[in-house]
C-alpha positions in Angstrom: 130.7 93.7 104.3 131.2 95.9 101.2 130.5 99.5 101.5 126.7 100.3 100.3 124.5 103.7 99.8 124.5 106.1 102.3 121.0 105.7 102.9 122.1 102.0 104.3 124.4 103.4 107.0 124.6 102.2 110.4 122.4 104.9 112.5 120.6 106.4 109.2 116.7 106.4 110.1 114.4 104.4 108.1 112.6 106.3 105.9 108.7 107.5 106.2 107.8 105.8 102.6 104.8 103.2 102.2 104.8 99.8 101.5 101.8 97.0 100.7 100.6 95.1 103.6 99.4 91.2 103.4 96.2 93.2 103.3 96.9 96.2 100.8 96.7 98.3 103.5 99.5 100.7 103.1 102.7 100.1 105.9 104.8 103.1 106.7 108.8 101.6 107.3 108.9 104.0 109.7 106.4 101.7 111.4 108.2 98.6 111.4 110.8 98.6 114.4 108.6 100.2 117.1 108.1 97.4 118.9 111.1 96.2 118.3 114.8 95.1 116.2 113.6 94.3 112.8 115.3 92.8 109.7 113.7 93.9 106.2 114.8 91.8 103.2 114.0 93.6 99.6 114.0 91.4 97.2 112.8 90.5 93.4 112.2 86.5 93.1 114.1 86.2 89.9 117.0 87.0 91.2 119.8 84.5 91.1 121.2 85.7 94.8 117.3 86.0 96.2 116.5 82.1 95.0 119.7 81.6 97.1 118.7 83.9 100.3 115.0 83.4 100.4 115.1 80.0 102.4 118.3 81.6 104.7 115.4 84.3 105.4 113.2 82.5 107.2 116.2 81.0 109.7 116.3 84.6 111.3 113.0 83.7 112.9 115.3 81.6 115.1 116.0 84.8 116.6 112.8 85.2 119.0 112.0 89.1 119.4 113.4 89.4 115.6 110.3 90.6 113.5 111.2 89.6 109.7 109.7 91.9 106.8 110.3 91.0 103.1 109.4 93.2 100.7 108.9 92.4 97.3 109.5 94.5 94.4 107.7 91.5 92.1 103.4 91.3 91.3 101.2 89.6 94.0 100.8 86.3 92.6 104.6 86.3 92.0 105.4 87.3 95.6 102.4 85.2 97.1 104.2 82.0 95.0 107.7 83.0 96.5 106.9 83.4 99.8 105.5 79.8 99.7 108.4 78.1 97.9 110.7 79.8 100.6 108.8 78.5 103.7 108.0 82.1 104.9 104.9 81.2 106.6 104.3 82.1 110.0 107.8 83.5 109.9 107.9 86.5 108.1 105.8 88.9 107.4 105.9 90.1 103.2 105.4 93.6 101.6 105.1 94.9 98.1 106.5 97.5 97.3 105.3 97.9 93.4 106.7 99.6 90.8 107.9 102.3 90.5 110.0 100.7 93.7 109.5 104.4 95.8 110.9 102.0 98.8 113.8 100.4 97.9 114.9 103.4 96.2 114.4 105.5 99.8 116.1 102.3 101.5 118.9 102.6 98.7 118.1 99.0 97.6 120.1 99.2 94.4 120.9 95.4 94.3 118.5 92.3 95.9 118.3 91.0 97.7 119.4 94.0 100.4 119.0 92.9 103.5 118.4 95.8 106.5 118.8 95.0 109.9 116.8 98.1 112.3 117.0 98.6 115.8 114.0 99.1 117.6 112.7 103.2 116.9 113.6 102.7 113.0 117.5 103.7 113.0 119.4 100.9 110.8 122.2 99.0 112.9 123.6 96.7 109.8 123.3 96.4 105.9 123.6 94.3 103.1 123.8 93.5 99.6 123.4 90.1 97.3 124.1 87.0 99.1 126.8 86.4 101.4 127.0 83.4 104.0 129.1 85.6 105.8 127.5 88.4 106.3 124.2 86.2 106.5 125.7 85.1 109.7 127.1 88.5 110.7 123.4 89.8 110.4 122.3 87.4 112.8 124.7 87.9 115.0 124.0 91.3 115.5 120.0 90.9 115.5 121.2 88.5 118.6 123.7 90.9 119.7 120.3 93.4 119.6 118.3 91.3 121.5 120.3 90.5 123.7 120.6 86.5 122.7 123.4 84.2 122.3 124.2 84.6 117.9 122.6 81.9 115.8 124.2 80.4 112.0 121.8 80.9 109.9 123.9 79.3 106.6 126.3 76.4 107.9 129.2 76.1 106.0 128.6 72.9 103.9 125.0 73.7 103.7 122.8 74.0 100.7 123.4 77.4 100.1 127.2 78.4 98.6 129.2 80.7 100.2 128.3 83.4 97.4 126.1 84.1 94.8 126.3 86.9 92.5 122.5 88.0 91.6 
């Protein structure tokens, strides 16, 4: 994985910054892991790498204990569309967070999609950045590795998705 923001470092708490609920109820991050490992996905739908990683999101669910958050930086009915077209329902749970994008900026989401694996209490284990089948599958292994599971592929080699996308 390619060095990121400092803010993505492995053992940097997640920061106390709001996002929307499916509701509109205002989510703290902070909030997130407390019942357990987490994996938060920021994304923006028309990005090239996010068309690519959006479907690969929803495999983490293969991971049972793993709660999956996306959070959009995109307009409700933009998000609400996405989330369908990726088959994220019933597997993961999305966010806005609107402009001016006061989460991913806290997160240090410079690029989408940024993907953010937490342990459970909010402290980030694994980061990162644009699509990768490699470290796709490295995520997973460590949300397995975090819950104490046997790892998962969540992009097969030969599989719809290429091995890279630049976004």
């Amino acid at each position: 994985m390619a060095p990121l923001p400092s803010q993505l470092d492995a053992g940097t708490p997640l920061p106390g910054v709001e996002v929307t609920g499916e509701a509109g109820a205002p989510v703290s991050l902070t909030a997130l892991a407390v019942d357990g490992p987490a994996l938060l996905f920021v994304y923006k739908a028309d990005c090239p790498a996010t068309a690519v990683a959006g479907p690969v999101l929803a495999r983490f669910a293969q991971l049972p204990g793993l709660r999956i958050f996306a959070v959009s930086q995109d307009a409700a009915a933009e998000t609400a569309d996405f989330a369908a077209a990726c088959g994220w329902a019933g597997k993961v749970a999305v966010l806005r967070d609107p402009e001016p994008w006061r989460a991913s900026d806290a997160l240090g989401a410079r690029v989408t999609p940024t993907w953010i694996l937490v342990e459970r209490g909010g402290r980030i284990a694994a980061a990162a950045e644009g699509w990768s089948r490699a470290d796709a599958n490295l995520l997973a292994a460590r949300a397995a590795a975090l819950l104490h599971l046997s790892p998962v592929t969540v992009s097969a080699e030969g599989g719809a998705e290429p091995p890279w996308r630049p976004g």
